[in-house]
C-alpha positions in Angstrom: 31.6 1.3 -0.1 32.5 -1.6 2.0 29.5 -3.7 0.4 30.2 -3.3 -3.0 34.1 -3.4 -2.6 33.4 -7.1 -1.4 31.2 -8.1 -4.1 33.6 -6.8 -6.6 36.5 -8.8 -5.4 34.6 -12.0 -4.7 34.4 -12.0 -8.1 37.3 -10.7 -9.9 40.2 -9.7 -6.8 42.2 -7.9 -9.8 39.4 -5.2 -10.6 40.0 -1.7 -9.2 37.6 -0.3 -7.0 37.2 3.2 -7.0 35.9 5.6 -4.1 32.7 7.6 -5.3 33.3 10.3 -7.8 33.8 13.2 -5.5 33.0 17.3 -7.3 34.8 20.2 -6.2 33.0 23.4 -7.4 34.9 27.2 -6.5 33.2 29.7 -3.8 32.2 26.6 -1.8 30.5 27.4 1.4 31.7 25.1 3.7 35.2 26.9 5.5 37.0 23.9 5.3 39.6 22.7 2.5 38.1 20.1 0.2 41.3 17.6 0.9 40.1 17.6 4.6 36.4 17.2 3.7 37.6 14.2 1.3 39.7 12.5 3.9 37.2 12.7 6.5 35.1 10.6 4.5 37.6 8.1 3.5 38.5 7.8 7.2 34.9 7.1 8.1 34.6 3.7 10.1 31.6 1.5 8.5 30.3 -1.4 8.8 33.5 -2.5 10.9 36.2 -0.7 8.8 37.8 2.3 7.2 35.8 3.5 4.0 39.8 4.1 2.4 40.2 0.1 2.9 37.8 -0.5 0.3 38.7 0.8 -2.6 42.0 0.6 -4.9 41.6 4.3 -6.3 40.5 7.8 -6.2 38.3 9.4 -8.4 36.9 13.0 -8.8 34.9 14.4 -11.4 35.5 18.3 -12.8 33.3 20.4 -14.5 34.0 24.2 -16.1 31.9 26.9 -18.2 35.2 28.7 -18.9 38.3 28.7 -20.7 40.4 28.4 -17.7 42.6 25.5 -17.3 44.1 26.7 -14.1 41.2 25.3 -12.0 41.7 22.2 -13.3 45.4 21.7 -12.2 43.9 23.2 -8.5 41.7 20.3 -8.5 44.7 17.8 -9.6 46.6 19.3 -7.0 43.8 18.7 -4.6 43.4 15.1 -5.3 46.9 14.4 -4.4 47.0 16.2 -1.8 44.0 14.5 -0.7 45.5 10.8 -1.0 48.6 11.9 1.2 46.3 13.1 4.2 44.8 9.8 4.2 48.2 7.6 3.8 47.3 6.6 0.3 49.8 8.0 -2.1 50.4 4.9 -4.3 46.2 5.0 -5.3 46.0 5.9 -8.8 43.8 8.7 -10.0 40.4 8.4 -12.2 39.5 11.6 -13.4 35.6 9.7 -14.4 34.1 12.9 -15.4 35.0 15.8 -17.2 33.0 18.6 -18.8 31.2 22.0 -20.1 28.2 23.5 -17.7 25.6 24.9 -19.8 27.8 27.9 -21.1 28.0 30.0 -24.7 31.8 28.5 -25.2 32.1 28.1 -29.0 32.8 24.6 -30.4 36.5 25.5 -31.3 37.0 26.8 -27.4 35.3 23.7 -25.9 37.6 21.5 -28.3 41.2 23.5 -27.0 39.2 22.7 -23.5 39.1 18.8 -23.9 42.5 18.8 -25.4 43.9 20.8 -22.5 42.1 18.6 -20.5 44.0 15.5 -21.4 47.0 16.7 -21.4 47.2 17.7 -18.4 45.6 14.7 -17.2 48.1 12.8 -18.4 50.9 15.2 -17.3 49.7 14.4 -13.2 49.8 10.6 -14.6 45.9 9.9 -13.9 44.5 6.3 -15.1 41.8 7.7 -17.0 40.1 11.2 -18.2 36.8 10.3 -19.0 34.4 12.9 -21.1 31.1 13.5 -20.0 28.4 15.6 -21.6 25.2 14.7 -19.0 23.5 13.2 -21.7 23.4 16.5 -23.9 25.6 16.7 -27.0 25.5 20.8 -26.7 27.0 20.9 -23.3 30.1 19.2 -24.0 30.4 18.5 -27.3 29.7 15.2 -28.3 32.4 12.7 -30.2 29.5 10.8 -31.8 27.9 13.7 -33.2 30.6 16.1 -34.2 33.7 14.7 -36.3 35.5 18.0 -34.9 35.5 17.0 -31.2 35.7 13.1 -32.3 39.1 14.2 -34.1 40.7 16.4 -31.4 39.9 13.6 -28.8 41.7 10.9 -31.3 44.1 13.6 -32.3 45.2 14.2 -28.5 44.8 10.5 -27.4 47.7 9.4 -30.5 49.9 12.1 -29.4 49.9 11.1 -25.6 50.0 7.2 -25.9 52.7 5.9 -25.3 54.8 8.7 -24.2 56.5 10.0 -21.3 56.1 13.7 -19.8 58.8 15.4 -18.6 57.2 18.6 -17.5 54.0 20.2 -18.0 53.4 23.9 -17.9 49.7 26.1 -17.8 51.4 28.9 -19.9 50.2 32.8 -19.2 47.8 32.9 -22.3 45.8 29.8 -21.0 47.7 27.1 -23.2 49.2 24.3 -21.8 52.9 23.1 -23.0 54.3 20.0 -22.5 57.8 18.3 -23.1 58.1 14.6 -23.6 61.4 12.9 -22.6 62.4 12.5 -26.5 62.4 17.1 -25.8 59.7 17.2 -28.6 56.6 19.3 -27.4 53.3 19.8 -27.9 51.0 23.2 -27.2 47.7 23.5 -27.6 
């Protein structure tokens, strides 16, 4: 971390480094809480310093093969979590990879998927929400291949720009709501 947070800034001091993108999967066999796993690393001491002194951001990457949006705001809830344990509240929040496992989703649920996905990306304020389909257009549903997904990600991104949140809500049915600060919402 150290090494390349130093070549990055000799270069340009104004770039954002971000720790490595960190995965947290359900059922996970290790008894301890991910936010503690995650701050142990970012209090490591290396190479004469604290891993959390080089970098500028947190990032984490999230992966589903369900409709359930629910696990996403866990893991949002997670990250911050995460940046108060280690002092570091004020880091924004890359969310640098988001996407379907293999799974028999249809392309109309994985579509309400990446929609919810942004939203409520945006809702917890993160810098970035960055699809990722591990090289195969059928897992996640590629933009450049299917006009559908490329119009629900353009769709989504005109309706978030530029606005401000005022509350968020993962609704019973799965949905997710949310109110802008002109009260006009949006529900998908």
């Amino acid at each position: 971390q150290k090494t390349v947070y130093d070549a990055v800034k000799a270069v340009d001091y104004s770039c954002q480094v971000l720790i490595p993108g960190f995965v947290w999967f359900p059922a996970d066999p290790v008894p301890i809480t991910a936010e503690t796993r995650i701050a142990d690393y970012l209090n490591l001491t290396v190479l004469g310093g604290v891993t959390k002194n080089f970098a500028d951001a947190f990032n984490f990457h999230f992966y589903r093969n369900t409709t359930d949006i629910n696990y996403l705001d866990k893991m949002c809830q997670q990250a911050q979590a995460t940046l108060s344990l280690v002092s570091k509240n004020s880091w924004p929040i890359f969310l640098t990879e988001v996407g379907h496992l293999p799974n028999s989703l249809s392309e109309a649920q994985k579509i309400d998927n990446i929609k919810r996905w942004l939203m409520v990306s945006a809702a917890y304020g993160f810098s970035l929400c960055g699809l990722y389909s591990h090289e195969d257009a059928v897992t996640l549903g590629s933009p450049a291949t299917s006009a559908l997904v490329s119009a629900a990600i353009d769709d989504t991104y005109r309706k978030l720009t530029r606005r401000t949140i005022k509350q968020c809500s993962i609704l019973a049915d799965g949905t997710v709501w949310l109110m802008f600060s002109d009260y006009s919402t949006m529900r998908v």
